[in-house]
C-alpha positions as CSV (number, residue, x, y, z in Angstrom):
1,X,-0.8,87.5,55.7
2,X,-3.9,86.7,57.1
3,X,-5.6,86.2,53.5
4,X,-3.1,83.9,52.9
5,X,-3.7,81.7,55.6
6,X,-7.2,81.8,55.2
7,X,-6.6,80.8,51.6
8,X,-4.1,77.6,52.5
9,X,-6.8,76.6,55.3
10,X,-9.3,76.4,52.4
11,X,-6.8,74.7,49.8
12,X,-6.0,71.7,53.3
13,X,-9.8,71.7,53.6
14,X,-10.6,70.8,49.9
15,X,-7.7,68.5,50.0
16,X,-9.1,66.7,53.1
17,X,-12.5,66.3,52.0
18,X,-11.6,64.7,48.4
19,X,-13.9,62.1,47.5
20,X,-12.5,58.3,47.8
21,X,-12.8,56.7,44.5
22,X,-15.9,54.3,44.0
23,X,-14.8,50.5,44.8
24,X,-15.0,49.3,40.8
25,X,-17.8,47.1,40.2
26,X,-17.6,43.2,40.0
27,X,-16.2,41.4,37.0
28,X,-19.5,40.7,34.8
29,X,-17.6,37.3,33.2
30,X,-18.0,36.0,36.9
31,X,-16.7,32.5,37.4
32,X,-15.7,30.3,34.7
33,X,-18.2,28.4,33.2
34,X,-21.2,30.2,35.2
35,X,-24.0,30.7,32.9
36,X,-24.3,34.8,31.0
37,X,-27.2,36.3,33.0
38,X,-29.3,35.8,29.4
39,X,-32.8,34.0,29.5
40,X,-33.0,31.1,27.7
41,X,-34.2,31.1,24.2
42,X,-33.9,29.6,20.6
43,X,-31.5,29.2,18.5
44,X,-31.3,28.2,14.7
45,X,-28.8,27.2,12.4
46,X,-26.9,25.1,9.8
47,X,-24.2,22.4,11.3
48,X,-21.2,22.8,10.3
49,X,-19.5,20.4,12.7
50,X,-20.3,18.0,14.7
51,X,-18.1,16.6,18.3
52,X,-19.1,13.7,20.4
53,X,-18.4,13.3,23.7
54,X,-20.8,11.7,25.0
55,X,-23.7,12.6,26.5
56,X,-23.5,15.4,24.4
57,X,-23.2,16.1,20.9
58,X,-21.6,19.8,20.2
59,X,-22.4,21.4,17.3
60,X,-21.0,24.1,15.2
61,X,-23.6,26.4,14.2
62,X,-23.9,28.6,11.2
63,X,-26.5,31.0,12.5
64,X,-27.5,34.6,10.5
65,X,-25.8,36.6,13.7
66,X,-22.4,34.3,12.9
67,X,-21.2,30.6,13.6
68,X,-21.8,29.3,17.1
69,X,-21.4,26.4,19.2
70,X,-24.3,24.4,21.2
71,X,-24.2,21.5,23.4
72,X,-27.6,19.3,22.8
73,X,-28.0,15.1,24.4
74,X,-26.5,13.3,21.8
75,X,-27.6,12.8,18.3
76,X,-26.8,11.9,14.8
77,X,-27.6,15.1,13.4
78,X,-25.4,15.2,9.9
79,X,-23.4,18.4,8.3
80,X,-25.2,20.4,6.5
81,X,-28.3,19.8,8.8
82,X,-30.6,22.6,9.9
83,X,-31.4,22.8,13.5
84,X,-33.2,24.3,16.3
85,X,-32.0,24.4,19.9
86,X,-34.4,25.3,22.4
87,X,-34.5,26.5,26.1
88,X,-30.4,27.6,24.8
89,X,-28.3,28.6,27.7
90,X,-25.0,30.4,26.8
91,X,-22.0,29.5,29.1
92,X,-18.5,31.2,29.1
93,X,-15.1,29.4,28.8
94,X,-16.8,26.0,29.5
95,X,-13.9,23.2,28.9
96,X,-15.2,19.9,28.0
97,X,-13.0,17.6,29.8
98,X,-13.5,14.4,27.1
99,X,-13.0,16.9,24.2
100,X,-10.0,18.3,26.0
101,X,-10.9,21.8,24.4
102,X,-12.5,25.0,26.0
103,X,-15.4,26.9,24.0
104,X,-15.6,30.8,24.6
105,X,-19.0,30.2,24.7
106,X,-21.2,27.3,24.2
107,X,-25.1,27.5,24.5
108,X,-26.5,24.2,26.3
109,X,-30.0,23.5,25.1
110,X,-32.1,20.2,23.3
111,X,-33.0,20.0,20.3
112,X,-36.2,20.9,18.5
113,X,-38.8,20.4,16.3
114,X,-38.5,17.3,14.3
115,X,-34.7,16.4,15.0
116,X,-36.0,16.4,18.8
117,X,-37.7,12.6,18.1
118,X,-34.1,11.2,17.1
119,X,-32.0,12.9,19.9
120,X,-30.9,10.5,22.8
121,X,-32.8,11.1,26.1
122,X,-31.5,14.3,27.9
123,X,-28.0,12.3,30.3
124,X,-28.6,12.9,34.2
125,X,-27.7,15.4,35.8
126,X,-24.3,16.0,37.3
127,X,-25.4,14.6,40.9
128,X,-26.1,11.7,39.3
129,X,-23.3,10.9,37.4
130,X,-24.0,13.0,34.4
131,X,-20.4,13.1,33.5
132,X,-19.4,15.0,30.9
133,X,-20.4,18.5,31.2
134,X,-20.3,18.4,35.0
135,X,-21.4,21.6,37.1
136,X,-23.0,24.0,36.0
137,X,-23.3,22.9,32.4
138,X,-24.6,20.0,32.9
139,X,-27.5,21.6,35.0
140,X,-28.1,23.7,32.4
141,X,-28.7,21.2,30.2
142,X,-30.7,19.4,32.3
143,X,-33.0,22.4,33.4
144,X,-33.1,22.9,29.5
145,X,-34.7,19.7,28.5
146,X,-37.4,19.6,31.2
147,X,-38.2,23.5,30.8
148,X,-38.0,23.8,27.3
149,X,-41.9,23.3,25.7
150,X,-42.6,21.2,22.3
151,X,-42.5,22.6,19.6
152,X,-46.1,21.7,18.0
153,X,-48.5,19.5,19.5
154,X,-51.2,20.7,17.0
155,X,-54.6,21.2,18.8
156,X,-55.2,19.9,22.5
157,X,-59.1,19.5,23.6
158,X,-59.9,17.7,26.8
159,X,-62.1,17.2,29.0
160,X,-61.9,19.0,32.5
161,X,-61.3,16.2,35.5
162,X,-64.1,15.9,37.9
163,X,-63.8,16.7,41.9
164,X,-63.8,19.4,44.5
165,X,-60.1,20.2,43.8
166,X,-60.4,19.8,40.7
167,X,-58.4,22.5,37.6
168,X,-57.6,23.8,34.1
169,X,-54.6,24.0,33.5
170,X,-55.6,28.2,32.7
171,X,-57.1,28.1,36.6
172,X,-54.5,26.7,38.0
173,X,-52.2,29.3,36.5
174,X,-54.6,32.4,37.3
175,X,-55.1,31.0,40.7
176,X,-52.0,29.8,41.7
177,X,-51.3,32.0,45.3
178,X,-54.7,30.4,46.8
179,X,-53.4,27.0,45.3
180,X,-50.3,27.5,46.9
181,X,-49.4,24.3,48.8
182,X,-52.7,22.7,47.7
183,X,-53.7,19.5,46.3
184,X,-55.7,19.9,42.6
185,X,-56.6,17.1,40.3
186,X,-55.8,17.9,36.5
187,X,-56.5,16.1,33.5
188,X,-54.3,16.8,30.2
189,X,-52.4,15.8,27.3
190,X,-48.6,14.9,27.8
191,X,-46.9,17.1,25.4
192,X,-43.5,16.6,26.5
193,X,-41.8,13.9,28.7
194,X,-38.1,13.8,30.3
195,X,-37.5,10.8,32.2
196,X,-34.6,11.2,35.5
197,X,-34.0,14.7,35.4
198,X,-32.9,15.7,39.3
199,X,-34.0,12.6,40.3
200,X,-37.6,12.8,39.1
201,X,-39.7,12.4,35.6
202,X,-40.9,16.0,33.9
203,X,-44.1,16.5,32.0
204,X,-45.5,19.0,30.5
205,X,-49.4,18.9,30.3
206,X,-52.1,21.2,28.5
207,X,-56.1,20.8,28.3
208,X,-56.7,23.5,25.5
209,X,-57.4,26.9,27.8
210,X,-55.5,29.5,28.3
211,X,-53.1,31.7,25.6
212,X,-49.8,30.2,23.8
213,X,-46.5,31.3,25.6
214,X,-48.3,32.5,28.5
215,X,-50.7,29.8,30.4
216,X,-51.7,27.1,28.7
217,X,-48.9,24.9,29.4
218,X,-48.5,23.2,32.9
219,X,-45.1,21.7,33.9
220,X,-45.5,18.4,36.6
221,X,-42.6,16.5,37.9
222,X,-43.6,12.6,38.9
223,X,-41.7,9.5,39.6
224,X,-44.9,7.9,37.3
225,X,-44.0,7.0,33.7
226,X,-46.1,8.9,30.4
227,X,-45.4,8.9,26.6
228,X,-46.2,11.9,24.7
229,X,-49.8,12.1,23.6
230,X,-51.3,10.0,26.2
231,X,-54.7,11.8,28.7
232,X,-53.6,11.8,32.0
233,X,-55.1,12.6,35.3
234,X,-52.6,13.9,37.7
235,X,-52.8,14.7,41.2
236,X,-50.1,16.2,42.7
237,X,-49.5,19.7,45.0
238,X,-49.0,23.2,43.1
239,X,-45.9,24.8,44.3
240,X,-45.5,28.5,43.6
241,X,-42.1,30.7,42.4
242,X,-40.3,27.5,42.7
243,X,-36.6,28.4,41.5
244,X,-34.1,25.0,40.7
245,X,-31.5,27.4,40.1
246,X,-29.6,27.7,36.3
247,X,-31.9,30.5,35.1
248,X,-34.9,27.8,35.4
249,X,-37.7,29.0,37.8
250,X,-41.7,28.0,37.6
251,X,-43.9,30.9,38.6
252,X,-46.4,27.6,39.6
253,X,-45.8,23.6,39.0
254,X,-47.6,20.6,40.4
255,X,-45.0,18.3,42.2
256,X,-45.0,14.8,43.5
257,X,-47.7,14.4,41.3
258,X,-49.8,10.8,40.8
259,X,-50.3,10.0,36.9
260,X,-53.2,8.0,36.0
261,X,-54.6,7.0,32.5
């Protein structure tokens, strides 16, 4: 008799002490329409269709992984048509309100390469009436057009600008946590210009140091006006880590910078 009672106190004891089931982890889709947690990147392939609604253009993509959809500032690009979409950005069941349809996924990006030069400027950004593609979409876009670098800009040389505070664009990169809320004077070679994106103009600038893909291109946002190609001096304050949400942060950019020729 006593075994057995020592047996059922063991069996309530196991019974008691039962583990409580794990709390199943959040849905990965998230929200609809919030942007896959996938870095932005390239994408290329034949178009197969075309929609307007503008200030977009989607296009139906045959890419070697399968057909796809992207979302690029309007253009004329004709079937049949290769493309490249940089600084892509997939989102999930994102409805476009003019084309009363909803895409499983759409990847918002610009266009590249040569097809870039007869692309419409990238459309504002939702806070400023972008329209269609409002929320998130439309800031992906956005962040897509100012991020996203040129394609080829063939070889940049120029001269170092003069004065105490004075930067490569190389330096300014390797030395960005002492330049942290500093002034610096840089002179360089617009290779890529977006004009009222979040209320401000983008450039991208390079001098000829530092390594492809890693420092030798400098983003700057300005209210000043460039064209692609023109020597620039800009001065302007380095920010570090600076994050504008979307995916798109800058481990260093030069804001409220002055453009000069």
């Amino acid at each position: 008799m006593h075994r057995l009672s020592v047996v059922l106190a063991v069996a309530l004891a196991v019974a008691g002490c039962k583990k409580k089931e794990p709390a199943p982890p959040p849905s990965a889709a998230g929200e609809a329409g919030a942007p896959a947690p996938v870095a932005a990147a390239s994408i290329k392939g034949k178009v197969l269709e075309r929609l307007d609604a503008p200030p977009y253009s989607y296009l139906r993509l045959q890419t070697p992984q399968g057909e796809t959809w992207a979302a690029v500032p309007k253009t004329e690009t004709a079937n049949g048509q290769e493309v490249t979409i940089a600084g892509a950005m997939p989102m999930t069941r994102f409805e476009s309100k003019t084309l009363k349809r909803k895409f499983d996924t759409v990847y918002f990006g610009t266009l590249g390469g040569a097809e870039a030069a007869a692309a419409q400027p990238a459309p504002p950004p939702p806070a400023m009436g972008g329209g269609e593609g409002m929320g998130q979409g439309g800031m992906v876009a956005q962040h897509a057009a100012a991020a996203a670098g040129p394609s080829d800009v063939g070889d940049v040389k120029v001269a170092k600008a003069s004065g105490a505070d004075a930067r490569t664009v190389a330096e300014i990169h390797a030395q960005r946590m002492a330049l942290k809320e500093k002034p610096v004077t840089l002179r360089g070679k617009v290779v890529k210009f977006n004009e009222g994106i979040m209320g401000r103009n983008w450039a991208h600038l390079r001098d000829g140091t530092g390594t492809a893909g890693k420092d030798n291109d400098l983003t700057v946002t300005t209210a000043d006006h460039a064209s692609v190609g023109d020597v620039v001096v800009v001065k302007g304050t380095v920010r570090i880590d600076k994050d504008f949400g979307s995916g798109y942060a800058y481990p260093v950019i030069v804001e409220d910078a002055k453009l000069s020729k």
